[in-house]
C-alpha positions in Angstrom: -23.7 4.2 -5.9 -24.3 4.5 -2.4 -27.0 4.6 0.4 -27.2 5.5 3.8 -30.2 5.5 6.9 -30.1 8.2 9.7 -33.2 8.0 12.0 -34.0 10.8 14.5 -35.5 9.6 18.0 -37.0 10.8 21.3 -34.5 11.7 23.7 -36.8 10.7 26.2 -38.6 7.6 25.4 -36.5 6.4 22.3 -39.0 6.3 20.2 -38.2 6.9 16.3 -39.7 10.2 15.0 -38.4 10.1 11.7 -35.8 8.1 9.2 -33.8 10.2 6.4 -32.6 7.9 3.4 -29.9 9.1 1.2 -28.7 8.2 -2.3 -25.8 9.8 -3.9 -23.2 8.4 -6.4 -19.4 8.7 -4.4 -16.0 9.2 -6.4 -12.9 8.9 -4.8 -9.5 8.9 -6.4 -6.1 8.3 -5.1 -2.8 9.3 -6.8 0.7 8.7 -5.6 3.5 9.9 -7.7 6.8 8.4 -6.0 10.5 9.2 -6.7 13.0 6.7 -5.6 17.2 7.3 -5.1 19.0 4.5 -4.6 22.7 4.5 -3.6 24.7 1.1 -3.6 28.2 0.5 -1.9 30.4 -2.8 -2.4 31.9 -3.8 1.2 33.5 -6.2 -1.1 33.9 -8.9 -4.1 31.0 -10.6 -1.9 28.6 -8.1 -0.1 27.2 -4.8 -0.9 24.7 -2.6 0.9 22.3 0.0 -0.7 19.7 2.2 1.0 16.6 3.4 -1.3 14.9 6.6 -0.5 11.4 7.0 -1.3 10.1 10.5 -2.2 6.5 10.7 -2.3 3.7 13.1 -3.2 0.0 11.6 -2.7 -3.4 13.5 -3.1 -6.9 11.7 -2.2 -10.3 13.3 -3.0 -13.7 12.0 -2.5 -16.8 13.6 -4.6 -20.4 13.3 -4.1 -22.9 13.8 -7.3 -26.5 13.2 -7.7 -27.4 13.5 -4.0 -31.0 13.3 -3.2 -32.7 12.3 0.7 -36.4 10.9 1.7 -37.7 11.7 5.0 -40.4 9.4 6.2 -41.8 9.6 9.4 -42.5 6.7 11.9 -45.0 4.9 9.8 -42.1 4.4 7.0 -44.6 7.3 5.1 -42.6 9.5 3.0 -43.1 13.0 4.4 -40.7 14.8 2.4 -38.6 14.2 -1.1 -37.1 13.7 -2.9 -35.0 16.9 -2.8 -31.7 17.6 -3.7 -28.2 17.8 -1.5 -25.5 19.9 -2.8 -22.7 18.1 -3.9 -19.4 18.1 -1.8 -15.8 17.8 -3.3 -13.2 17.2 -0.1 -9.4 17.1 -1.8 -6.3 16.6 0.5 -2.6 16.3 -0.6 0.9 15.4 0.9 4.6 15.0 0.3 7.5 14.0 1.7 10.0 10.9 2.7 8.4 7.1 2.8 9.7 4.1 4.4 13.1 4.1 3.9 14.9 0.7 3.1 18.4 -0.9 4.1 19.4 -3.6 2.0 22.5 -6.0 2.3 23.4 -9.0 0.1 26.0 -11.7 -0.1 27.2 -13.8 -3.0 27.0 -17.1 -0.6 28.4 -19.6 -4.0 29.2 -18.8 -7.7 31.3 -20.5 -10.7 31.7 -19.7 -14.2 28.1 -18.9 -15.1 26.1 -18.9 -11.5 25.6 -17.3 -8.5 23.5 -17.4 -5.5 22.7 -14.8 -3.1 21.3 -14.2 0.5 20.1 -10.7 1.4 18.1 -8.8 4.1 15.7 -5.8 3.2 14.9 -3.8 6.3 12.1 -1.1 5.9 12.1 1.5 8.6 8.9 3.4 9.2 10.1 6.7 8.1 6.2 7.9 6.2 4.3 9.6 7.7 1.6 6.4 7.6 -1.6 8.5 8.6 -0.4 10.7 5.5 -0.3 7.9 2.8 3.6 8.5 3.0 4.6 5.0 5.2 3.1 2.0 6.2 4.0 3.0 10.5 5.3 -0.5 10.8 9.2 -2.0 10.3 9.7 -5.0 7.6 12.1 -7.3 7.8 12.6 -9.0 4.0 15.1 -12.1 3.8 15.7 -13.5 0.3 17.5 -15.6 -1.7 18.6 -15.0 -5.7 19.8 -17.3 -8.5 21.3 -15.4 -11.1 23.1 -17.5 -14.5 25.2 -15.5 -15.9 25.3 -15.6 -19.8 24.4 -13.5 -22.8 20.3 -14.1 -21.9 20.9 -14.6 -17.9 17.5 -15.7 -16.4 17.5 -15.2 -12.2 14.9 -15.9 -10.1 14.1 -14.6 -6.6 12.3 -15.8 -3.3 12.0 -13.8 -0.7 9.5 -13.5 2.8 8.1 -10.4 4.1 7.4 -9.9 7.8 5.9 -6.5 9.4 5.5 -5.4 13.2 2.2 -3.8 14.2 0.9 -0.5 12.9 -1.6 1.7 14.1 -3.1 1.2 10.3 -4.3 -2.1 11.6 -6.2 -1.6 14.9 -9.6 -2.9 14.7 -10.5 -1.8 18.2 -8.9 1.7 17.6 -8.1 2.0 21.1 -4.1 2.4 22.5 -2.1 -0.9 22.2 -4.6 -2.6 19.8 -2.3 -2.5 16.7 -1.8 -5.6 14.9 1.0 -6.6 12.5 0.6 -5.5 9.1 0.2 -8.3 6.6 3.1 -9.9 5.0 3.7 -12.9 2.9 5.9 -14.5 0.4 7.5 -12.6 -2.5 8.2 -14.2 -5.4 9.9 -12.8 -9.1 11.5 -14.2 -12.3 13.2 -12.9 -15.1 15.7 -12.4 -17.0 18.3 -10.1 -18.8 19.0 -10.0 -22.5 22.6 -8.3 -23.6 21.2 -7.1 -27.0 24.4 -5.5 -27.6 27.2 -3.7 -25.4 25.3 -0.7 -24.6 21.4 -2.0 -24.7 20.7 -4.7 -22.2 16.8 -5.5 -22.1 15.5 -6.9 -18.9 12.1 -8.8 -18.0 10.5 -9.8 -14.4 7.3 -11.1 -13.6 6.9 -10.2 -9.8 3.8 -11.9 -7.5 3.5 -11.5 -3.9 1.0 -13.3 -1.7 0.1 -11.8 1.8 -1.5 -13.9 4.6 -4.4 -12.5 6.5 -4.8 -9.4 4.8 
């Protein structure tokens, strides 16, 4: 449900000649159906680097139902209503590349059973970000992973995003007024069952937390 005021004055004095109120019920609906490749190469026993490529198809519509407006006039005395407003339907799609990621990561230590891992995520802003596509800001993810490795191997993973500054956040909406997007720390734990040689089941529970968002 929503409700909005418009009030009509003199261009002259100011005055208010008349206020329209409108109620309407709004729908909106966003869908984002999102195709990711991912290509991995090992540098060596130690370090690998992968790039994932986004491919994105988004489509946005916004519906008004049940519209009906009140005019009153200066005294607040209704004058007119309520009558009906013909309902609007305004859908909009589009496709394309997101933010493409780099990623590197090194086995720092490891024995028999465990490892642990440093890596770097670097999201380029590739989307088109006034287009749903991209968030129009690079990331820069460090992390560390510890990873035991058995026939159940639990891992766990901490990791911090930072963002620069986006035309998505600019409050003043003026040239140079972008802020930094939000970021925060990223946090997931899991673990991989080897139910037999060909069926491995895996698990994560994955939380992020974003500061000043």
């Amino acid at each position: 449900p929503f409700t909005y005021q418009a009030t009509a004055t003199d261009k002259t004095t100011g005055a208010v000649l008349s206020n329209t109120f409108t109620t309407e019920t709004s729908n909106v609906h966003f869908k984002l159906n999102q195709y990711v490749a991912v290509a991995t190469y090992g540098v060596s026993n130690r370090l690998d680097a992968s790039i994932v490529v986004p491919i994105e198809r988004v489509s946005i519509g916004s519906a008004t139902l049940d519209t009906q407006a009140y005019i009153l006039n200066a005294n607040n005395v209704v004058v007119l209503g309520p009558y009906a407003v013909p309902s609007t339907y305004v859908p909009g799609t589009a496709s394309g590349v997101g933010d493409i990621v780099f990623n590197g990561k090194y086995i720092a230590w490891r024995d028999e059973h465990s490892t642990l891992s440093g890596g770097m995520n670097l999201r380029t802003p590739t989307g088109d970000d006034q287009n749903y596509l991209g968030s129009g800001a690079w990331g820069f993810n460090p992390y560390l992973i510890y990873s035991y490795l058995a026939r159940i191997s639990p891992h766990a993973r901490i990791g911090y995003q930072w963002n620069t500054t986006t035309e998505l956040n600019n409050p003043t909406l003026t040239p140079g007024g972008n802020k930094a997007l939000p970021g925060g720390v990223q946090f997931n734990a899991g673990a991989d069952w080897a139910w037999t040689k060909q069926i491995t089941v895996a698990g994560d529970l994955l939380a992020s937390q974003y500061s000043n968002a």
